[in-house]
FIZA-153154 format. One record per residue (C-alpha): residue in three letters; z, y negated, x. Coordinates in steps of 0.001 Angstrom, whole numbers, padded with zeros to 6 digits, always signed. Last residue first. Layout:
residues N
ALAZYX;...
END
This chain:
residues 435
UNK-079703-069868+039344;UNK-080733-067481+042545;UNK-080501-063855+041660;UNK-080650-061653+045028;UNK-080952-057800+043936;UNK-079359-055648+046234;UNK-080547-053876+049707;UNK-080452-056888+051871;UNK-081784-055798+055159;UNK-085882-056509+054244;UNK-085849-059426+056215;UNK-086442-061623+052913;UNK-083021-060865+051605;UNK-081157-061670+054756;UNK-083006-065023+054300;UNK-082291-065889+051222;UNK-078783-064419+052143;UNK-078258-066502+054789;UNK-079569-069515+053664;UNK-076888-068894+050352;UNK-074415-068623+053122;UNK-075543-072119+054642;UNK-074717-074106+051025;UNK-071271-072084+051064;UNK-070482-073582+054218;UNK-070506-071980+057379;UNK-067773-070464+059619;UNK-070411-067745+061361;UNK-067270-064955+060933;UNK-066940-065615+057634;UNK-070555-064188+056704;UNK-069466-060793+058883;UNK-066133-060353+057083;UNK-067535-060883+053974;UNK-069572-058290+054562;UNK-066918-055678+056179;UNK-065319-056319+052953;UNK-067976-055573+050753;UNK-068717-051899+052179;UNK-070486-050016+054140;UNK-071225-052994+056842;UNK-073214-055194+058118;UNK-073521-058717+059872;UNK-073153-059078+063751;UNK-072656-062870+064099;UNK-074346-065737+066201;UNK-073257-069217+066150;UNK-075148-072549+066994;UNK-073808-075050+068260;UNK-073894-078258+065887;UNK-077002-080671+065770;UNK-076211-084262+066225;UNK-079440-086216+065855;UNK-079151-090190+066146;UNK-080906-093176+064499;UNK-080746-097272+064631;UNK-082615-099073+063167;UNK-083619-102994+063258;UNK-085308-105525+061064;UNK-085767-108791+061576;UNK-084519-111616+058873;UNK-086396-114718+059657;UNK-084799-118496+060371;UNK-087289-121060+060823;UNK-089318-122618+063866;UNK-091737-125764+063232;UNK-088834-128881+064236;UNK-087005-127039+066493;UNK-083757-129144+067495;UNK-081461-125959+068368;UNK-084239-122834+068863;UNK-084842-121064+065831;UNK-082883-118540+064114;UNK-083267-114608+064130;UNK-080668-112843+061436;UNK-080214-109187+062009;UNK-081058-105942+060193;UNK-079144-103384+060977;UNK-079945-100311+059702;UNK-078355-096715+059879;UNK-080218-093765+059861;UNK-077853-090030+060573;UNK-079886-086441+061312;UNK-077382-083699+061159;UNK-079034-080280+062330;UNK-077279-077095+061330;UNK-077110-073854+063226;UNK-076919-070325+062141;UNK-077455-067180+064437;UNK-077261-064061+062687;UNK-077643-060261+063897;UNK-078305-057324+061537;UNK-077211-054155+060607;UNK-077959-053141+056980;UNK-076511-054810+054010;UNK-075048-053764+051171;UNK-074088-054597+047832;UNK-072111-051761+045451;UNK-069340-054128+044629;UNK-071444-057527+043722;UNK-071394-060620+045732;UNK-071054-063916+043743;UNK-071784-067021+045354;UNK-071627-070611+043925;UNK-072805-073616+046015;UNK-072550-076093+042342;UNK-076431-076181+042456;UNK-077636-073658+044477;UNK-076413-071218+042307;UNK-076180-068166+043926;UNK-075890-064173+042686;UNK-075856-061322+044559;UNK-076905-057825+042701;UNK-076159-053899+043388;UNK-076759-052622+039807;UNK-073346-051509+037894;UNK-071463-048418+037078;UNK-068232-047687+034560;UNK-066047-044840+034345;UNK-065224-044593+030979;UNK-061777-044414+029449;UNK-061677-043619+025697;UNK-059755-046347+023428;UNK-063323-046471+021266;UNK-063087-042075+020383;UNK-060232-042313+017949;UNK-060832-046023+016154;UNK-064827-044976+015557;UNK-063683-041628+014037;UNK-061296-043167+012177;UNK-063527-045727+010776;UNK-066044-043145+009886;UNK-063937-041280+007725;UNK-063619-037653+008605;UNK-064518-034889+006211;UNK-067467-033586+008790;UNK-067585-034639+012578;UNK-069552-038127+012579;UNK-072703-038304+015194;UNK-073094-040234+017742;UNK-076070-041484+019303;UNK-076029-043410+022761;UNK-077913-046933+023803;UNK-078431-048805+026309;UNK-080395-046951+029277;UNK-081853-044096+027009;UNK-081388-041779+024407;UNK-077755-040296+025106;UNK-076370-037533+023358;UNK-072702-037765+021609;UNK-071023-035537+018625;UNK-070255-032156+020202;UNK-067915-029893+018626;UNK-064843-028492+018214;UNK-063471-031533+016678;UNK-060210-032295+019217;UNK-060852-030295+022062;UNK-064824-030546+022033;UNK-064850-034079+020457;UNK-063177-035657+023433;UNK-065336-033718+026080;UNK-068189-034754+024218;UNK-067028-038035+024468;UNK-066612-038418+027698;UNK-069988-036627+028054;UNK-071987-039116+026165;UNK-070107-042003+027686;UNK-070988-040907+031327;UNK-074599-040563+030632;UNK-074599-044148+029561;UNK-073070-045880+032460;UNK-075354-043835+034469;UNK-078491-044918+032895;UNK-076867-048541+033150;UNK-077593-050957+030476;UNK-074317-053955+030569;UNK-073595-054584+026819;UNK-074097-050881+025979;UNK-075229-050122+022729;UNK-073685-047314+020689;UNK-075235-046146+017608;UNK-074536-044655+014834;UNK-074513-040892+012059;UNK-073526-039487+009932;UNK-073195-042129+006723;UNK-070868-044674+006925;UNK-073541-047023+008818;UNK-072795-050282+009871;UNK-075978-052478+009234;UNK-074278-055572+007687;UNK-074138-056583+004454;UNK-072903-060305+004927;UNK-069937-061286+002382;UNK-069807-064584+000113;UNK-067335-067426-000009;UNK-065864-067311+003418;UNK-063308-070183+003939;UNK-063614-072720+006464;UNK-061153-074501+008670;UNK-059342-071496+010068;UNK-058970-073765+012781;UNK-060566-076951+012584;UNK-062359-077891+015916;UNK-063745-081266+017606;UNK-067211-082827+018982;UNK-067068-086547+019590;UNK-064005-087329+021994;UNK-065591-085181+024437;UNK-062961-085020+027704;UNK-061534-088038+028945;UNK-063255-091670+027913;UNK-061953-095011+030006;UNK-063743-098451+029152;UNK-063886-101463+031302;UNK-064796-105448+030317;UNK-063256-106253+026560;UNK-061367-103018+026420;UNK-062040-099458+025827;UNK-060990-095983+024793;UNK-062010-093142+024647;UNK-059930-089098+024140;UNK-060778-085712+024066;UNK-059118-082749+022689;UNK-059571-083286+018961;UNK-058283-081374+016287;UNK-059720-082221+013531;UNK-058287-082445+009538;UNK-060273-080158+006788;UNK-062893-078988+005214;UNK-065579-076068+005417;UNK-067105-073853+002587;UNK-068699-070583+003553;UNK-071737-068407+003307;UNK-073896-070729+001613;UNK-077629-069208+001348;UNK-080615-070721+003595;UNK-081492-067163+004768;UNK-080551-068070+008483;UNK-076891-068818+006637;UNK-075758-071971+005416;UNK-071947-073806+005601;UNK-071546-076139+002708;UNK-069378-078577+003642;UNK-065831-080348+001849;UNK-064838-083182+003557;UNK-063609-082987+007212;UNK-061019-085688+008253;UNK-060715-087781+011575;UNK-058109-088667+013391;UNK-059884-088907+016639;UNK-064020-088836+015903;UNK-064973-090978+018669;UNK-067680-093548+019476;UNK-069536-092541+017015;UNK-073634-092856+017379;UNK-075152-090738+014982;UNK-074651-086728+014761;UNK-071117-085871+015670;UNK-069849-082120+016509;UNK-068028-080095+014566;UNK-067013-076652+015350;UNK-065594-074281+012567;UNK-062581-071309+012317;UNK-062834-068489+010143;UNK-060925-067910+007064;UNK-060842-065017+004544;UNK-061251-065213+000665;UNK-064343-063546+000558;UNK-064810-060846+003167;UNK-065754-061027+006513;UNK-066652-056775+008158;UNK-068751-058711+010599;UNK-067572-062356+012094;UNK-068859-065560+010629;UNK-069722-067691+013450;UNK-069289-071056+013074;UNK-070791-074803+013148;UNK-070887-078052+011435;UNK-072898-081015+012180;UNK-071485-084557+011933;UNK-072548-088085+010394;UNK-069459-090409+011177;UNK-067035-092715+008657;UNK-064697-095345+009288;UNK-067022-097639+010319;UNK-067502-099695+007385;UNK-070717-102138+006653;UNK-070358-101447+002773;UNK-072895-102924-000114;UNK-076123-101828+001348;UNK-077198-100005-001096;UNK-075240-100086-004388;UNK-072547-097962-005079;UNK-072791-095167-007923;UNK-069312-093701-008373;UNK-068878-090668-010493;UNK-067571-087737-007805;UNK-071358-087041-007484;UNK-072914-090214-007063;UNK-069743-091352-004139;UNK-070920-087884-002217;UNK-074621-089351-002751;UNK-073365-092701-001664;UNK-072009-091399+001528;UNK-074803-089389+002469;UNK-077357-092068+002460;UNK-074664-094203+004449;UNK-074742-092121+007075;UNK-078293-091686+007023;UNK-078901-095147+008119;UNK-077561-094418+011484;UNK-078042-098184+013294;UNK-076940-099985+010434;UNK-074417-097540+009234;UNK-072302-097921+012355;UNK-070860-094169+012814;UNK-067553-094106+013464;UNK-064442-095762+015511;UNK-062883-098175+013439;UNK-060130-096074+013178;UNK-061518-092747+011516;UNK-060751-091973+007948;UNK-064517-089827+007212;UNK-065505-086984+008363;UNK-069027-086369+006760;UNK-071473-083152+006341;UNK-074594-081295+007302;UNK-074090-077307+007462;UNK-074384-073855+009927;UNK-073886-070697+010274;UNK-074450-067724+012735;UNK-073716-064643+011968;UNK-071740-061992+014250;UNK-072358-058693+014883;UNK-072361-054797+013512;UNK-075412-053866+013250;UNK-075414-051020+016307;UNK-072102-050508+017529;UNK-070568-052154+021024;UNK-070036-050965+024256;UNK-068150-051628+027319;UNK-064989-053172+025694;UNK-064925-050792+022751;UNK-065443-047809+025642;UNK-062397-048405+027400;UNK-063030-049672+031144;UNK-062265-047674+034322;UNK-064084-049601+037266;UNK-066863-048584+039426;UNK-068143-045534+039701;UNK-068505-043551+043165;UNK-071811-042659+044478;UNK-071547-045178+047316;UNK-068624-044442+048323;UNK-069239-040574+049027;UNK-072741-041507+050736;UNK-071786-040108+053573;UNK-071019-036545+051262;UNK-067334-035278+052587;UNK-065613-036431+049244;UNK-067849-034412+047213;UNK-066974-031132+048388;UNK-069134-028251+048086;UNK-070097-027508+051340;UNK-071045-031066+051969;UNK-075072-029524+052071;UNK-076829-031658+049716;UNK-076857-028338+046912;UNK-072474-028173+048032;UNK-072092-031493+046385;UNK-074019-031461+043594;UNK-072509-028141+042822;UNK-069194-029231+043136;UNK-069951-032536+041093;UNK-070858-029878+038014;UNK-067894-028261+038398;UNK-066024-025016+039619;UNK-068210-023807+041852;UNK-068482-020141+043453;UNK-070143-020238+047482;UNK-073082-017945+046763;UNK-075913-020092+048830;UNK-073259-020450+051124;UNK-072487-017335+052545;UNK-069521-016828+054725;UNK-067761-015110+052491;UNK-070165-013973+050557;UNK-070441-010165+052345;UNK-066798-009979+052573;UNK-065979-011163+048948;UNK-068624-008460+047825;UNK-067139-005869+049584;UNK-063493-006504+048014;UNK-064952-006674+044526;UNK-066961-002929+044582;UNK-063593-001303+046053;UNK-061730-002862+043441;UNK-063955-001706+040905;UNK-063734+001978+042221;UNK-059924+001799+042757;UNK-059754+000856+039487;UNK-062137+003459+038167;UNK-060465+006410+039947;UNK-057169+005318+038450;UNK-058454+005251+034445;UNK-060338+008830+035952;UNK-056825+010353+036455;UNK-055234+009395+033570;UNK-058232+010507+031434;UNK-058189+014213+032580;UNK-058235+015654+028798;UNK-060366+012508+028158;UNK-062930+012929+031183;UNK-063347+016342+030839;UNK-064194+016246+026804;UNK-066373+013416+027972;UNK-068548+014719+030763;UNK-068465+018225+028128;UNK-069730+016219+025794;UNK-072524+014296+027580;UNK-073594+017992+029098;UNK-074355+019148+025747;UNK-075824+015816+024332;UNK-078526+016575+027408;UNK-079036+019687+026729;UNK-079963+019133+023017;UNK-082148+016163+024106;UNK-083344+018716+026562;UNK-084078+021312+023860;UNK-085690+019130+021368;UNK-088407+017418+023506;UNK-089376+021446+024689;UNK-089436+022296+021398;UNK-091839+019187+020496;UNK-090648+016061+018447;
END
């Protein structure tokens, strides 16, 4: 450092003191003369914002939204207010569900025997009787072939689902259906099944009395059957003889996969949850990876059943895709929330075309020996077609649709028309889904 370097760094430390040394034996006086200075300061800047937009202060995220497409910061004046609301409030366990952990499907071949008269006839189902003497082989008792004609007994299938987290010892309910030609399977018993995995093992052992909810029964010239008298239930019917190792995870970290995948649904979850997390773990445990599913990870010396029980009662805002759906074949409709349509007009008529015949007998004259009697055709047709109605259709919202459709008065056949065609206009802004 030069002389010259040396004595205005000296200088300068010089004058610092003496601001300081002033400032501290007159420090009562400069602790006023800054407030008034930094109230000064914040009084002009509220007058030169003030009617300044592009520095209007937020205080959330929607705010901001709001105020960048020019509501002046509040949501609730946006147009389009009702259409970027959510829909329902659902909890997050009935929204979502976690990665591996599902049902299995099994499945086994057995008998129900003890029925009145009512089962399988072993002539036409030959493997009825198969399976009978090979039970009979293994209790001891080797009948020959052919020696019963009993039809007691009925062929079935055997179904459940063996829920996760099923240990051994615990109970799940079964479906049986018959298999060869039983008329009913009322009163019947369940003998002891092996229920099979996808992997071929036995998962579960089934057995026990039906429960039936349909009934048959006949006479010599007219027969009555209510319900499905062939396929019945035993509850808690089987019992789980070996546990499924699932995917669950009780490391740090699962999945959530949304049964419904909605982008917004999803981003939604991740910050619920962060919010969660924040207060209670002080940190952030969700981030979304696409459509379906979300990542969470487990805060540190918590169990990650409790962590799964604390955050799955969390309200989430849900959102769904704009979508009408129709079956044509039972004249179903279902119109979504978030459908709409865009102003058009409707006129809906429907043409009834009725064909009768009448055919009529044409004799010969009285004493004719070469004339005979014919059978001469004759129809008779008409047209009826109803006035035709015309209805403004359109609206914001789903009532002011309905509205519009009910206004026509047609049936649900002629609404589906309607849509098809509302669809194909270009005025439909949903997705159509005809079943």
């Amino acid at each position: 450092m030069t002389r010259h370097a040396q004595k205005e760094w000296k200088a300068v430390l010089y004058l610092d003191s003496k601001v300081i040394g002033h400032c501290w034996r007159h420090r009562g006086r400069c602790l006023i003369f800054f407030m008034l200075f930094l109230l000064f300061g914040t009084i002009i800047s509220f007058a030169a914002n003030k009617d300044n937009p592009d520095t209007h202060r937020l205080t959330s995220e929607a705010a901001d939204d709001a105020l960048w497409l020019g509501s002046g910061g509040d949501p609730a004046k946006m147009h389009y207010a009702d259409l970027a609301k959510p829909g329902i409030v659902a909890r997050l366990k009935d929204i979502a569900e976690i990665q591996g952990v599902r049902a299995n499907q099994l499945v086994g071949y057995g008998l129900v025997i003890g029925l009145n008269g009512t089962g399988d006839s072993l002539r036409n189902a030959p493997f009825t009787e198969q399976s009978m003497r090979a039970m009979l082989d293994n209790l001891g008792i080797s009948p020959p072939a052919g020696a019963t004609r009993a039809n007691n007994m009925a062929a079935v299938i055997v179904t459940a689902d063996l829920p996760p987290f099923a240990t051994p010892g615990s109970r799940i309910d079964v479906t049986v259906s018959s298999l060869g030609d039983a008329a009913s399977l009322q009163g019947g018993t369940l003998i002891m099944t092996s229920l099979l995995g996808a992997d071929g093992n036995t998962y579960a052992v089934a057995q026990g009395n039906l429960t039936i909810s349909g009934f048959g029964t006949q006479g010599q010239a007219q027969s009555l059957t209510q319900g499905v008298p062939t396929s019945g239930r035993i509850p808690n019917g089987a019992l789980v003889e070996r546990a499924v190792s699932g995917n669950f995870s009780v490391d740090k970290q699962i999945i959530l996969e949304l049964r419904n995948p909605d982008f917004s649904t999803a981003i939604r979850v991740a910050d619920l949850i962060n919010i969660f997390a924040s207060n209670r773990y002080k940190q952030d445990v969700a981030n979304e990876r696409d459509a379906k599913t979300v990542i969470l990870h487990k805060p540190d010396k918590l169990s990650m059943a409790r962590f799964i029980a604390e955050i799955e009662g969390l309200p989430i805002p849900t959102d769904e895709i704009a979508r009408v759906v129709v079956d044509e074949r039972t004249g179903t409709v279902v119109i979504g929330e978030k459908v709409r349509v865009s102003r058009v007009a409707i006129s809906h008529g429907s043409l009834t075309v009725r064909v009768t015949e009448n055919p009529y007998a044409s004799q010969p004259n009285p004493f004719s020996e070469s004339g005979r009697t014919v059978i001469l055709p004759q129809t008779e047709i008409k047209a009826n077609e109803d006035m035709a109605s015309i209805a403004i259709v359109g609206g914001t919202d789903l009532d002011n649709l309905i509205k519009g459709l009910n206004q026509i008065g047609v049936k649900p056949s002629g609404i589906i028309a309607i849509l098809q065609a509302i669809k194909t206009a270009g005025a439909l802004h949903a997705e159509l889904v005809v079943q």
